[in-house]
Every structure is written in structure tokens, then in C-alpha cells.
C-alpha positions in Angstrom: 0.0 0.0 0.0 1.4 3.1 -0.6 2.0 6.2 1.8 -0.7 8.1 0.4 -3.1 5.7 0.7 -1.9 4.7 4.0 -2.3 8.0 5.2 -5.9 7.9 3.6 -6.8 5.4 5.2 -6.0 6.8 8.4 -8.7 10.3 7.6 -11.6 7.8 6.3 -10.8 6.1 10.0 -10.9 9.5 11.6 -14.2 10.5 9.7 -15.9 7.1 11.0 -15.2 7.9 14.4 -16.6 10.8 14.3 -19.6 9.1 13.1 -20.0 11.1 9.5 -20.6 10.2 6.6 -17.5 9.6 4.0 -16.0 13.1 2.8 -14.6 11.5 0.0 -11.0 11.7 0.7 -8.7 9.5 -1.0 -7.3 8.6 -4.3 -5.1 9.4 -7.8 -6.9 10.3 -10.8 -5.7 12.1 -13.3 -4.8 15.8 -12.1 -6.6 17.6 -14.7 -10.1 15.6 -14.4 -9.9 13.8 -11.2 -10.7 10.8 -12.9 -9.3 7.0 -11.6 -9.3 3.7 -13.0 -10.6 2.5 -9.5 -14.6 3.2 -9.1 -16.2 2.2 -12.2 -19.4 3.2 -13.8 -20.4 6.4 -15.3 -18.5 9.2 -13.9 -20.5 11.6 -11.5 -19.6 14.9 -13.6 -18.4 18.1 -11.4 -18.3 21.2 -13.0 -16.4 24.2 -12.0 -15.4 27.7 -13.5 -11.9 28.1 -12.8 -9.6 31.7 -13.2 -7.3 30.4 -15.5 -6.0 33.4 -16.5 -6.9 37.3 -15.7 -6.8 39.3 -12.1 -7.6 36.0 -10.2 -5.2 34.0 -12.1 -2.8 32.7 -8.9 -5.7 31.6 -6.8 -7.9 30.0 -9.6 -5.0 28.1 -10.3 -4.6 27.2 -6.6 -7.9 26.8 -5.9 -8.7 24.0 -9.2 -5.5 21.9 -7.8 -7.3 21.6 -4.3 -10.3 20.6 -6.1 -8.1 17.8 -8.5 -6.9 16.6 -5.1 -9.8 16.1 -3.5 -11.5 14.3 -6.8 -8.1 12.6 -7.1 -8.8 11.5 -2.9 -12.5 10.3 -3.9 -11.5 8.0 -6.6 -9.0 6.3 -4.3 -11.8 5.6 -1.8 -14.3 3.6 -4.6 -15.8 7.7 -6.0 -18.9 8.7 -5.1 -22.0 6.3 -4.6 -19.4 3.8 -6.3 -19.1 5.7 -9.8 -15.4 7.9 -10.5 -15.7 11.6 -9.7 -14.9 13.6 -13.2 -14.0 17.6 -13.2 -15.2 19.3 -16.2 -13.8 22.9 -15.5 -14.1 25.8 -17.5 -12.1 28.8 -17.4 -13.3 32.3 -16.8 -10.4 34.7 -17.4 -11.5 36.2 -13.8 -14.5 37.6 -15.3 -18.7 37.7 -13.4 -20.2 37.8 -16.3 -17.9 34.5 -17.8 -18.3 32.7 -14.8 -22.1 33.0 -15.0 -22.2 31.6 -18.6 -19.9 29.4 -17.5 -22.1 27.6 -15.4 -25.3 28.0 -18.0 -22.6 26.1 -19.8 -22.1 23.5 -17.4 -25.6 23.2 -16.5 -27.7 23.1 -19.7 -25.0 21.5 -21.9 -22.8 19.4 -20.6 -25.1 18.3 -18.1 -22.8 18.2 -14.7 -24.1 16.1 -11.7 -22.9 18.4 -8.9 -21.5 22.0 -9.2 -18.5 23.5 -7.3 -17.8 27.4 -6.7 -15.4 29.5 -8.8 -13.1 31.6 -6.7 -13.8 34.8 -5.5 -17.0 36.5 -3.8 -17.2 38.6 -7.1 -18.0 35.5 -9.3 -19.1 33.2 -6.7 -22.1 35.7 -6.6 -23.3 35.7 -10.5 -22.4 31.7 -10.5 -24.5 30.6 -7.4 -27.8 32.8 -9.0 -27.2 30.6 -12.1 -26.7 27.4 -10.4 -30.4 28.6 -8.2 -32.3 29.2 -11.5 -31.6 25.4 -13.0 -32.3 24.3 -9.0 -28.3 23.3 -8.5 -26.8 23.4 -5.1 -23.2 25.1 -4.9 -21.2 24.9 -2.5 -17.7 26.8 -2.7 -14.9 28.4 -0.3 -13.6 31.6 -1.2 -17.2 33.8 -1.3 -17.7 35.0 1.8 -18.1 38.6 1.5 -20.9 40.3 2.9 -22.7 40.6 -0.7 -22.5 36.8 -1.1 -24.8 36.1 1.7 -26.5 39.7 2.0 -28.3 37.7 -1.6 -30.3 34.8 0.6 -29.5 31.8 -1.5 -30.7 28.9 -0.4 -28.7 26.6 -2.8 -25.6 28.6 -1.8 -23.2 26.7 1.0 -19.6 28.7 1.8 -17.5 26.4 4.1 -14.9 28.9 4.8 -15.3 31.8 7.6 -17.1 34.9 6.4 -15.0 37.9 6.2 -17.0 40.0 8.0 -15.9 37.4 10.9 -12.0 37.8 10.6 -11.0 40.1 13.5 -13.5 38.6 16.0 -11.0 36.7 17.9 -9.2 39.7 18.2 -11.8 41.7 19.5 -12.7 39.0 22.0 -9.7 38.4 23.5 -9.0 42.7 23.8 -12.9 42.3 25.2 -11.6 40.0 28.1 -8.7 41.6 29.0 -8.4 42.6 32.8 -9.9 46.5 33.1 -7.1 47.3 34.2 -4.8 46.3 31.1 -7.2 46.8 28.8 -6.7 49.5 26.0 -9.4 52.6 26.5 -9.1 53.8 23.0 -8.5 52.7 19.4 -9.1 53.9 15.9 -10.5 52.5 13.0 -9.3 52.9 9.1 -10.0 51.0 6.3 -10.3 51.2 2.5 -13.4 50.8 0.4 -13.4 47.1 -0.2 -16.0 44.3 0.3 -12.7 42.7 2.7 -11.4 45.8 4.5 -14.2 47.1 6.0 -16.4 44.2 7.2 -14.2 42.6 9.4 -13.2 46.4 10.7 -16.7 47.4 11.3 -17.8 44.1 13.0 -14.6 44.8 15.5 -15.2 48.5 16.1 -18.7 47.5 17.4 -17.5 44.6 19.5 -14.7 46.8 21.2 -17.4 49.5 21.7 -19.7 47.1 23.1 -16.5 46.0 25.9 -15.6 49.8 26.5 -13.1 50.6 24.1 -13.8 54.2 22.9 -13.7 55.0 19.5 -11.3 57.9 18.5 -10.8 57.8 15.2 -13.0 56.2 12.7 -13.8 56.5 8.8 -16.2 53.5 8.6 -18.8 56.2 6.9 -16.3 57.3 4.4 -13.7 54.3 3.3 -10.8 55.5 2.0 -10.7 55.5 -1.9 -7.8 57.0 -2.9 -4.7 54.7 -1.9 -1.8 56.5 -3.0 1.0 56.7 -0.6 0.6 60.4 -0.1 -3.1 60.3 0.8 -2.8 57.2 2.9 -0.1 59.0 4.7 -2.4 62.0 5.1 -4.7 59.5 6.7 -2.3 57.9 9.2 -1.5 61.5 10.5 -5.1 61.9 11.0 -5.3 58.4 13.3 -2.4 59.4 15.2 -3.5 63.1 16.0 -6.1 60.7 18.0 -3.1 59.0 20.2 -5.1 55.6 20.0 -3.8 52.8 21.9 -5.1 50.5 19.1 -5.2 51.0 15.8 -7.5 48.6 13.4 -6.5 49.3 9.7 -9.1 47.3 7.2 -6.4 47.1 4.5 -6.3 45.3 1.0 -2.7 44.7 0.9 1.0 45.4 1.7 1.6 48.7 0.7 -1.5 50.1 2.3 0.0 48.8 5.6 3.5 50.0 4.9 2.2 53.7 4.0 0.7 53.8 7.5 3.4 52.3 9.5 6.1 54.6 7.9 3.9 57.1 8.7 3.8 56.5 12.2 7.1 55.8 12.3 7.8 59.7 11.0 5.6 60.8 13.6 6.6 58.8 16.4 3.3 57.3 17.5 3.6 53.8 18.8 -0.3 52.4 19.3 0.0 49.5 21.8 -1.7 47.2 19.4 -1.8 47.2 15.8 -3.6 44.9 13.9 -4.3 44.7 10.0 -7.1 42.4 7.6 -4.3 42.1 5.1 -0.5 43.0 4.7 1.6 41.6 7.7 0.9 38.0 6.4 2.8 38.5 3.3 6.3 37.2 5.2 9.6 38.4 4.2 8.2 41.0 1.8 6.0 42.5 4.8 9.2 42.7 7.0 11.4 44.0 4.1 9.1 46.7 3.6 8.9 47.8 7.3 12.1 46.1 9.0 12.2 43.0 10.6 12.3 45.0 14.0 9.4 46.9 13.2 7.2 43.2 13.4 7.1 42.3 16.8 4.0 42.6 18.1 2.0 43.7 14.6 -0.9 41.0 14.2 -3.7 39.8 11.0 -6.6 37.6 10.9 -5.9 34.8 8.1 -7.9 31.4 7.3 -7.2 27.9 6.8 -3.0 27.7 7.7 -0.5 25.0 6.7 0.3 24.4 10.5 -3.2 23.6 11.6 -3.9 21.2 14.3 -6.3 19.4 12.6 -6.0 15.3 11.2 -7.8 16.0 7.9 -5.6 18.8 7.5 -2.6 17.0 8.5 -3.3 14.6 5.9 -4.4 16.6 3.0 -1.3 18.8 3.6 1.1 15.4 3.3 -1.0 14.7 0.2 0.0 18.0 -1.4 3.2 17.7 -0.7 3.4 14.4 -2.0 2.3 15.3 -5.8 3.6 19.2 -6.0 6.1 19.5 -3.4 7.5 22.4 -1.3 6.4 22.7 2.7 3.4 23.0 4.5 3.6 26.7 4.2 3.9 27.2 0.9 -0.2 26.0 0.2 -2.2 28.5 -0.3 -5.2 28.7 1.5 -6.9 28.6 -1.9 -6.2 24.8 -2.0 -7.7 24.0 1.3 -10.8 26.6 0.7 -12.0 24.2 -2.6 -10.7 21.2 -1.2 -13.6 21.3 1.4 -16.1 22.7 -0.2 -15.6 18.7 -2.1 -15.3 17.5 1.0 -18.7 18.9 1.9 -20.7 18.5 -1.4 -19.2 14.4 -1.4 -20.5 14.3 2.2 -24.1 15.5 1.1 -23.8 12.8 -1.9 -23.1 10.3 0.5 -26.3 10.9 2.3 -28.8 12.8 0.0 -27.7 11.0 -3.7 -27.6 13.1 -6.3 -31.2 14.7 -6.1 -30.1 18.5 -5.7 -33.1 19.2 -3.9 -32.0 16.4 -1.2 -28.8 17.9 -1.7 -29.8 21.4 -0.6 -32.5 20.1 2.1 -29.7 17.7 3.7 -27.1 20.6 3.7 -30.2 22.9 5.7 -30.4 20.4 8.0 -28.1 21.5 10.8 -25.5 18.4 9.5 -22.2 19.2 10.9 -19.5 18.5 8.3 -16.0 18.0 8.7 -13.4 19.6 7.0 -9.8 20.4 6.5 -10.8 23.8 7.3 -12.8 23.0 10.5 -16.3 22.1 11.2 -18.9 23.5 8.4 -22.8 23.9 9.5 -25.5 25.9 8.1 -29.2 27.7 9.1 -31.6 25.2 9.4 -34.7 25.9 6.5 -37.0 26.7 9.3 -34.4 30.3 9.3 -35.8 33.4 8.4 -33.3 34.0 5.6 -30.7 31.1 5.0 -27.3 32.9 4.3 -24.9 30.3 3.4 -22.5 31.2 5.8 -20.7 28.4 7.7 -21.8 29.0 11.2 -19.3 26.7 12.9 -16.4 28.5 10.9 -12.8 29.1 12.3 -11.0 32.3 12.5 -7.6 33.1 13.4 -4.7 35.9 14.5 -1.5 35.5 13.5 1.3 37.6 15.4 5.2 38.6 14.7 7.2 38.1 17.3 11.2 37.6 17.9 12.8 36.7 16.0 11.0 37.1 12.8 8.8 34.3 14.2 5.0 34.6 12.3 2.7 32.7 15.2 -0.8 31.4 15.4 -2.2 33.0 18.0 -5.2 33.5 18.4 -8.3 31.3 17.2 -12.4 31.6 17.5 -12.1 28.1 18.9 -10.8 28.8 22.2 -8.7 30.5 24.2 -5.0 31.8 23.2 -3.1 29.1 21.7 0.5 31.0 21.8 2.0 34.1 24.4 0.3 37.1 22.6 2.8 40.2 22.8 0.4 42.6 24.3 2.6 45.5 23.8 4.0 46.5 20.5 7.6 47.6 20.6 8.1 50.9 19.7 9.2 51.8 16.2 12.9 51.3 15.2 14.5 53.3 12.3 15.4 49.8 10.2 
């Protein structure tokens, strides 16, 4: 038996423990179809829109190999209901409107069994609507801005945590701080984008609600113009405020940068700095403001290569296995499609492949494993089904000495790593 099977062996033993239904990991098809000359049978046809090339290009390419490894996984375990799992992917050049026909595509012509979601709340959005007229389910893992789930779709199923969620654990562990070592103040700044600002406003109102004045906030008016000069205009503006925390909702690296140089110029050190996107980029984030400068800075991020979890585990040595590198080097793209199979071969397992079983199974209040964590949604008997995963896991990452980039924070529990409570003031490297 070989290693990979071995360790696949080990998940389906995990997952019968736990008393689920198979989540279809296993096997080696093919890695551009998924298909395997194990399950026979007429293959159960999967169809995706995948960003092949355009704006989206790096994670539709990550995402469709976490989707060929989990078909590859199914295969190895007999497929799904005993037939092969076969990916029939189409590629949308990052583009709503492609992804849409896409999926009218997929649908109406070549006839798919089961759909999958493209990547990106943008086109996960327009695809879902067309998978609701024909009466498809979708489930999918990288949708999960506020606009996905603001739309009510009942066919809909994200299995990764919504973004509006991010910088919960954050605020929860700031929330139960001692009064007496708990920051009084803190400012909010983000730019206008569907992932900046969610996760900044949903903090700002839980600090509020523990006591945490706000000083400084632009929730109202996002920031549109991102040049360094007007982002360094606004980073005066926070610190004329003298917060002890400052929240920036930022879209990538050098939005962080412009305010930390800023800061650093003016000499304001905020006791806690935390940002949605920027300090997880790794050497180029502590290039840009000096490895010194770090310690102490924080960001929310998903699904990690490190996570404690056995179906992680062994996806992770899977990976590895058939593309190489480390654990850290796997986008969280890979793990975000890789369960949304997992959850759509769980629903198989039970429901068939009736879509309307699929989607009433799914509403059922099921609890699904995953390499990401747990995945549950609203029962039918809710108001307005959102699609959200309600059991979703968040986490806070932290850089601490030396260069050290540290899970530590999690919406599972309590602190899993020493947080530094108190950033270091600003060096001139």
C-alpha cells in the first residue's frame, strides 16, 4: 500500500469515528479531471469555473489543484456512490459575467451532476444565481463577503469563515482583558473594499460594546484614494487621536506599509496594531517595514499549513506528495476548494444526487467536517438562509522575535501561543 493511501486510510478512519458520513478523501486520478481507474461506472460529472488566467489568475489556479486533489482522494476511496468523480472545468479569465455563462454552460449543456464554486466572492455571486435558477446546489470556499450572503440563496453553501468574521478573535480576546490592562481607545481605518471594511466594522462595534472608545473612525467614508501620499495624510489623521489600538481594514501590503512609515515619522507607537491584510505576506512584509518593526503587529488569516487538525494533517502530506515544497507554501486557496468537495461528497453520500435532497440535507443543521474545521449551516426553518458556515474558524497570526510569524489566536478557544500585548516601539530599520 502506498503512503498516500496509507495516510488515507487513516482520515476515512478518523471520519468514521466521528460518526460522519465519508467526505470523499482519497485517491489518484488524473490531475486535470480527477478521474481514476478504480470506481467504475459512469462518472459523476463536477463542473467548475476556474480563473485560469486574468486578475484572479494565482488563486484559480490554486484553488482548481485543491479541487483535482480532493477528486483525485475520492477516486481512491471507490468515488462517489461507487461511480469515479470527473471535473469538467471551464475557465473564466476572472470575469462575473464569464463565470455566469460558465455555469449555463455546465448546466444546460454538458449536463454536470454536482457544481462547485469559482473563486472569489465577485464570481461566486453571478455563478450561485445561475446554479439557483436550474435548481443546483453550490457549495464553494472563497465567497464569503458580505454581498454573497446579504443575496439569501438557499442553494448557496460557503465552508470557509465569512470575512465580515475575521478580526472577531481579536476583538474577543481585547474584550476580556483585565480593566485594568485593557486598552481605552483605538481607531478605525479601512479602505473601500468588500474585505477591508467588514471585518473592521464588526470589530469596532464589538470593542465598543466592551468599552473601548472609538477615536478615530472612517467607517462612513472608506478610503478611496490609496496613494502613498493620501494614505499617509490618513495615518496622521489616526495618530493626531493617540489611540492605543489601531485597526487598519487594509487590501494589501503597501496600504499597511504607508501607514506604519507614517507612524514611524511621527513617532506614534499604538500599543496594538492589527491589519485584515499585509503583515501576512512574510519576508516582503518585514522587508518593507524592518524586521524590528514586526514584533508585536498581528492579522486575521484562514485555513494555515500548521493547523492542528487530522484532515488537515493529511491533505497537507497529500499535497506535498504530488507538487512538493512545505506546508507553508499551500495557499489557502487549496484548502478553501478542497472542502467545499469534501462537503458537497458528504451531502452525496447521504442525500444522492437529487439536488433538492442535496440542498435540504445541507439545511439540516449536518455538521461536516473539514480540512478547514467544522462546516454547519441555518436550518430551513431560518428566516433567511445565508450560506455562511456558522461553525467557521478564524484566526490571529502575530510577529514576534525573531522574525517568528505565530498562530495565535483562534475563535475556537482561548489563546493558543503568548500574545505580545505591547508592540515595541518603532525602530529606524
Amino acid at each position: 500500500m502506498s503512503h498516500l493511501s496509507v495516510t488515507a486510510a487513516r482520515i476515512a478512519a478518523v471520519v468514521a469515528t466521528a460518526g460522519l458520513a465519508a467526505c470523499g478523501i482519497g485517491s489518484a486520478g488524473t490531475p486535470d479531471t480527477g478521474t481514476s481507474a478504480g470506481p467504475s461506472g459512469t462518472p459523476i460529472r463536477v463542473g467548475i469555473s476556474a480563473s485560469l488566467k486574468g486578475d484572479f489568475k494565482a488563486d484559480g489556479e490554486a484553488s482548481l489543484r485543491g479541487y483535482q486533489l480532493w477528486a483525485s482522494d475520492v477516486n481512491s476511496h471507490d468515488g462517489l456512490l461507487g461511480r469515479p468523480v470527473k471535473l469538467v472545468v471551464l475557465n473564466d479569465n476572472s470575469d462575473p459575467n464569464t463565470a455566469a455563462r460558465n455555469y449555463t454552460t455546465l448546466i444546460t449543456q454538458d449536463h454536470v451532476d454536482l457544481t462547485l464554486g469559482p473563486f472569489s466572492s465577485l464570481l461566486t455571486l453571478p455563478a450561485a444565481r445561475v446554479a439557483r435558477k436550474y435548481g443546483y446546489a453550490m457549495v464553494e470556499g472563497s465567497g464569503t463577503a458580505p454581498t454573497v450572503y446579504a443575496a439569501s440563496l438557499k442553494n448557496l453553501f460557503g465552508v470557509s469563515a465569512p470575512v465580515a468574521t475575521q478580526l472577531v478573535p481579536f476583538a474577543d480576546w481585547v474584550a476580556e482583558l483585565p480593566p485594568v490592562s485593557r486598552p481605552r481607545t483605538a481607531a478605525y481605518a479601512m479602505v473601500a473594499d468588500q474585505f477591508a471594511g467588514p471585518p473592521v466594522r464588526t470589530a469596532q462595534a464589538s470593542l465598543e460594546k466592551a468599552g473601548v472608545t472609538t477615536v478615530y473612525s472612517n467607517a462612513s467614508a472608506p478610503y478611496t484614494d490609496t496613494s502613498p501620499a493620501a494614505l499617509a495624510a490618513d495615518a496622521r489623521q489616526v495618530a493626531a487621536q493617540n489611540p492605543q489600538i489601531v485597526v487598519i481594514g487594509s487590501v494589501d501590503l503597501p496600504t499597511v506599509s504607508a501607514f506604519i512609515d507614517e507612524f514611524k515619522k511621527l513617532q506614534f507607537n499604538p500599543r496594538m496594531l492589527i491589519a485584515t491584510s499585509g503583515p501576512d505576506q512574510g519576508q516582503a512584509f518585514l522587508d518593507a517595514i524592518g524586521a524590528s518593526n514586526a514584533d508585536g503587529i498581528m492579522v486575521p488569516d484562514g485555513w494555515y499549513g500548521g493547523f492542528p487538525d487530522a484532515l488537515s494533517h493529511v491533505m497537507v502530506q497529500e499535497y506535498i506528495a504530488r507538487y512538493g515544497g512545505t506546508a507553508s507554501d499551500i495557499n489557502a486557496d487549496v484548502a478553501e476548494a478542497y472542502s467545499a468537495g469534501q462537503v458537497m461528497a458528504n451531502a452525496v453520500q447521504s442525500a444522492g444526487l437529487s439536488q433538492p435532497k442535496i440542498i435540504a440535507f445541507l439545511h439540516s443543521g449536518v455538521v461536516i467536517d473539514t480540512v478547514q474545521g467544522p462546516a454547519s449551516w441555518d436550518r430551513y426553518v431560518a428566516k433567511q438562509p445565508s450560506g455562511q458556515n456558522t461553525k467557521a474558524l478564524s484566526f490571529v497570526f502575530q510577529w514576534q522575535p525573531v522574525a517568528n510569524f505565530v498562530q495565535v489566536l483562534s475563535s475556537a478557544g482561548t489563546p493558543s501561543k503568548t500574545i505580545i500585548a505591547q508592540k515595541e516601539v518603532w525602530t529606524s530599520s
